[in-house]
C-alpha positions in Angstrom: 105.4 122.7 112.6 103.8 120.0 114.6 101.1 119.6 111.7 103.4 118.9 108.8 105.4 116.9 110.8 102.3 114.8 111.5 101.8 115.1 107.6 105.4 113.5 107.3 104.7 110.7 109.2 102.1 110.0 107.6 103.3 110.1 104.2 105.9 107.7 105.5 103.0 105.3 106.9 101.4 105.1 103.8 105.2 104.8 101.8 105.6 101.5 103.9 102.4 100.3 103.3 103.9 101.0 99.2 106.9 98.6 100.3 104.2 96.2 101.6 103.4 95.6 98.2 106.4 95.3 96.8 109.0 93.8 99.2 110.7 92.6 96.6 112.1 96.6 96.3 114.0 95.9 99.1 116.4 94.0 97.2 117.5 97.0 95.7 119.3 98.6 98.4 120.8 95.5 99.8 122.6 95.1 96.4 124.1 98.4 96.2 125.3 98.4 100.0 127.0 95.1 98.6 128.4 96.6 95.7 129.7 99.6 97.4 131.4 97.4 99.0 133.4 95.8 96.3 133.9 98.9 95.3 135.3 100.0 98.3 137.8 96.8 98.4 138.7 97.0 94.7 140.5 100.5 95.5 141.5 99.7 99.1 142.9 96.5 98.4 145.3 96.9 95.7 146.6 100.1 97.9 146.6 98.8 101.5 150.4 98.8 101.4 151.0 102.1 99.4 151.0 105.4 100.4 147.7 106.2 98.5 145.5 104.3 100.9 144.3 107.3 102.9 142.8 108.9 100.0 139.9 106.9 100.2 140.4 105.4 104.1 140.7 109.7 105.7 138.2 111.9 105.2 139.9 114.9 106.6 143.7 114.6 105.4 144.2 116.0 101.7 146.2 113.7 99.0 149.6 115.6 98.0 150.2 113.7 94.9 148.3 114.1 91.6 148.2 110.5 90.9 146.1 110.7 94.3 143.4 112.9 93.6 142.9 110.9 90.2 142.1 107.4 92.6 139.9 109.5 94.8 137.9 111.0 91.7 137.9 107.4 90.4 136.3 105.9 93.5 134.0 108.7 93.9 132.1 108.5 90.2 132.2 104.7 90.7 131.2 104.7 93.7 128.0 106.9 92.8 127.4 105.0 90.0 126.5 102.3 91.8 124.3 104.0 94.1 122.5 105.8 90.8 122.2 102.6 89.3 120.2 100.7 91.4 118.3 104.2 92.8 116.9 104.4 89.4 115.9 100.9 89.7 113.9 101.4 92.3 113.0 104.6 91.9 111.9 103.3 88.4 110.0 100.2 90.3 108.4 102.4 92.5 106.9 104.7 89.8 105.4 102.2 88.3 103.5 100.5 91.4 102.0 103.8 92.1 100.8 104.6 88.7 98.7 101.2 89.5 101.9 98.7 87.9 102.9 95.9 89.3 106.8 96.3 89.3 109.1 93.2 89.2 113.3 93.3 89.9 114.1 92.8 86.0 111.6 96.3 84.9 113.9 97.9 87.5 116.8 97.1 86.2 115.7 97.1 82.7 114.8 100.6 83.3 118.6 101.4 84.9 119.9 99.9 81.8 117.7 102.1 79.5 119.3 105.5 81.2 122.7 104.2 81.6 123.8 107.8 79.6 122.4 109.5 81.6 123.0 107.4 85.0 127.3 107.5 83.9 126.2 112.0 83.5 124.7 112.1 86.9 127.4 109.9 88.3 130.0 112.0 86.9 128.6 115.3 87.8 128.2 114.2 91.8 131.2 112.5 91.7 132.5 116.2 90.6 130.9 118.2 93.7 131.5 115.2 95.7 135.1 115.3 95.1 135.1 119.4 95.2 133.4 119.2 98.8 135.9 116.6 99.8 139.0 119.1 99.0 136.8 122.0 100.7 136.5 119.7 104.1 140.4 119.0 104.1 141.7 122.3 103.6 140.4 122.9 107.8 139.2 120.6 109.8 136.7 122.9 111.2 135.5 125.5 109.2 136.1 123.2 105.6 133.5 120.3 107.7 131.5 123.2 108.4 131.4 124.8 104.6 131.3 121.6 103.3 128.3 120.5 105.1 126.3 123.8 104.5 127.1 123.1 101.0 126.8 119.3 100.6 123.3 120.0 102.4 122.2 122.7 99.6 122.9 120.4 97.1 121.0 117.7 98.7 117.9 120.0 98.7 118.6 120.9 95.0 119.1 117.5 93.6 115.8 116.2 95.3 113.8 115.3 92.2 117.3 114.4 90.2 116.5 110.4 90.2 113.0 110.7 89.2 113.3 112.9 86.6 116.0 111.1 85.2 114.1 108.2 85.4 110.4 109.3 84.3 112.1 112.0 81.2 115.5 110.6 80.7 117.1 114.3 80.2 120.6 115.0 80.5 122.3 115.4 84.1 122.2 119.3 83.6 118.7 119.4 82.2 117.8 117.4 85.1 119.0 119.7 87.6 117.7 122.3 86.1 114.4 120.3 86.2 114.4 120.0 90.1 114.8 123.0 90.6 112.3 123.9 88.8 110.2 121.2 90.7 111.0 123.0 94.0 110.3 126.2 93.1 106.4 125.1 92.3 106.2 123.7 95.7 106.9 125.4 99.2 110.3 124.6 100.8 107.9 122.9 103.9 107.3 120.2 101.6 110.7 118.8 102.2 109.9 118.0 105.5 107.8 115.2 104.7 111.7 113.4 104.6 111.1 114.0 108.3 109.2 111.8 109.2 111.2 109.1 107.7 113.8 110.5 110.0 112.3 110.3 112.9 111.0 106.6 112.5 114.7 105.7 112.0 115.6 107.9 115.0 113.3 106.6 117.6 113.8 103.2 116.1 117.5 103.6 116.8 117.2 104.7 120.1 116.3 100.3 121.5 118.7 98.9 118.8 121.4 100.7 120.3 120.3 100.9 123.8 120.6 96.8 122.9 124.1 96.8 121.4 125.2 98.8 124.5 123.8 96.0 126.7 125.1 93.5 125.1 129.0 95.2 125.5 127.8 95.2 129.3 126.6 91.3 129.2 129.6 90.4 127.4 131.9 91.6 131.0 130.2 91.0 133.9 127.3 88.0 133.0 127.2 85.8 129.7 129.8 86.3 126.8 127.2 84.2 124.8 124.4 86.4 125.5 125.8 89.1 124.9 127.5 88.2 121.5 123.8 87.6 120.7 122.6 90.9 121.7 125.2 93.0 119.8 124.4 90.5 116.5 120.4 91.0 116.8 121.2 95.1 117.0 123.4 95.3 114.2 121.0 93.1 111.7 118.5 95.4 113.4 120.1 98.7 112.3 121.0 96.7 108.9 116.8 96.4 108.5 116.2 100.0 109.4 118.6 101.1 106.8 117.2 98.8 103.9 113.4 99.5 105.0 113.7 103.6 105.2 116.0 103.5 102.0 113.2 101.8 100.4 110.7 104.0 101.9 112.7 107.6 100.9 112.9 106.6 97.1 109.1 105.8 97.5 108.0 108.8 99.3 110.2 110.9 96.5 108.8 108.9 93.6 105.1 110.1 95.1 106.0 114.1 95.3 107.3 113.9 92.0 103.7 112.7 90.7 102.3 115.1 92.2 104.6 118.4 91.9 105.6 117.5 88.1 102.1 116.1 86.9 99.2 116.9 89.3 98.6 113.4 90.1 98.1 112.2 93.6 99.2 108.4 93.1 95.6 106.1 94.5 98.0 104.9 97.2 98.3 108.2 98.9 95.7 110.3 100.9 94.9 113.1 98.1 94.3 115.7 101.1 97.2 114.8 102.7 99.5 115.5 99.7 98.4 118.0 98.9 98.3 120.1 102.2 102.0 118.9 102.3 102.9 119.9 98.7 100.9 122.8 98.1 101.6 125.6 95.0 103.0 128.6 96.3 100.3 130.5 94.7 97.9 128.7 96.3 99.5 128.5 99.5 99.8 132.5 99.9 95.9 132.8 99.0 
């Protein structure tokens, strides 16, 4: 355990030093947090003052009317749209800096724009099981959150090579499922835990920023208001930097195992040993 997670860090190490390259990627998520955004204000908006606005504002109560659960599918494809959209740009940036490219912002999006078929499929299929798991969750509070997550976590794990394959062979949203699957099954199930070590960057990175948020709340009442206004801003652009860099780093790290697991290839950027000992064949793994 403590060897591939040493392998995950790794892996992560060498992601970032991908992003290094390219910083420019990091564009990419800072756009679709914004336009999740408007999206979130285009439906919340018009409906602050109706009785439709906890569809999207609870998570846990159910809508009653029909009218409701046809705004919540709505926000939920367009929502994911937009987060396909520009995953596939990066995704698609990334892919080519490790086949030895050198990506710009307009290939990424000129890639996006390509798959747009196939970006509106995906979008429509998650937008399904996100929509199905949402109804799950509100039917009881505690055992729907807990189905909900087992199964939101399954499909996670299933849809892992979804973006890339979409990206790299442009099939349709069930052909790409059906492709990561496949993917998977090549590969031992340990290979997932190379997403690890990206986690536990951002944990331990965490741990200061909000330690620092939490002094600044304490500043704020008993020494300087000022000070601590300061504190709490510096943690929150710090968390907002964590979240743009290991975003950047995931779709990186993804775009890498898919090289490898669908075409052999150990991108030059990664450790070839490495890799491999994290994504071995089964076949070769049981020998």
């Amino acid at each position: 355990m403590f060897s591939r997670i040493s392998n995950g860090w790794a892996l992560s190490k060498q992601s970032f030093r991908v992003l290094m390259m390219d910083k420019e990627l990091l564009l990419f998520p800072i756009m679709s947090g914004f336009a999740c955004l408007m999206v979130l204000a285009s439906f919340a908006i018009p409906l602050i003052s109706s009785k439709y606005v906890t569809v999207i504002m609870d998570e846990h109560q159910a809508p009653q009317d029909p009218l409701a659960y046809f705004i919540l599918f709505a926000f939920y494809f367009v929502n994911y749209f937009v987060i396909i959209f520009f995953n596939s740009a990066l995704m698609s940036c990334a892919i080519i800096r490790l086949k030895g490219g050198n990506p710009t912002i307009g290939d990424g999006f000129s890639a996006a724009m390509n798959r747009l078929p196939q970006i509106t499929g995906w979008a429509l299929v998650s937008a399904t099981v996100g929509f199905i798991l949402r109804l799950i969750e509100s039917k009881s509070e505690r055992m729907g959150q807990f189905v909900a997550g087992l199964l939101g976590m399954a499909w996670s794990i299933t849809t892992y090579f979804v973006i890339p394959v979409l990206v790299v062979e442009q099939k349709n949203p069930f052909a790409a499922l059906k492709r990561s699957v496949g993917i998977l099954r090549k590969t031992w199930g340990e290979s997932l835990v190379a997403n690890f070590g990206i986690g536990l960057i951002v944990f331990l990175l965490m741990i200061p920023i909000f330690a620092l948020i939490v002094g600044g709340f304490v500043v704020i009442g008993s020494v300087n208001a000022v000070l601590g206004g300061i504190m709490i801003a510096t943690g929150f652009v710090c968390i907002l930097l964590v979240s743009l860099v290991s975003s950047a780093i995931h779709s990186i790290l993804i775009a890498a195992i898919y090289l490898f697991a669908a075409e052999g290839k150990v991108p030059d950027q990664f450790d070839e040993s490495l890799i491999q000992h994290a994504f071995a064949p089964k076949k070769a793994a049981k020998t």
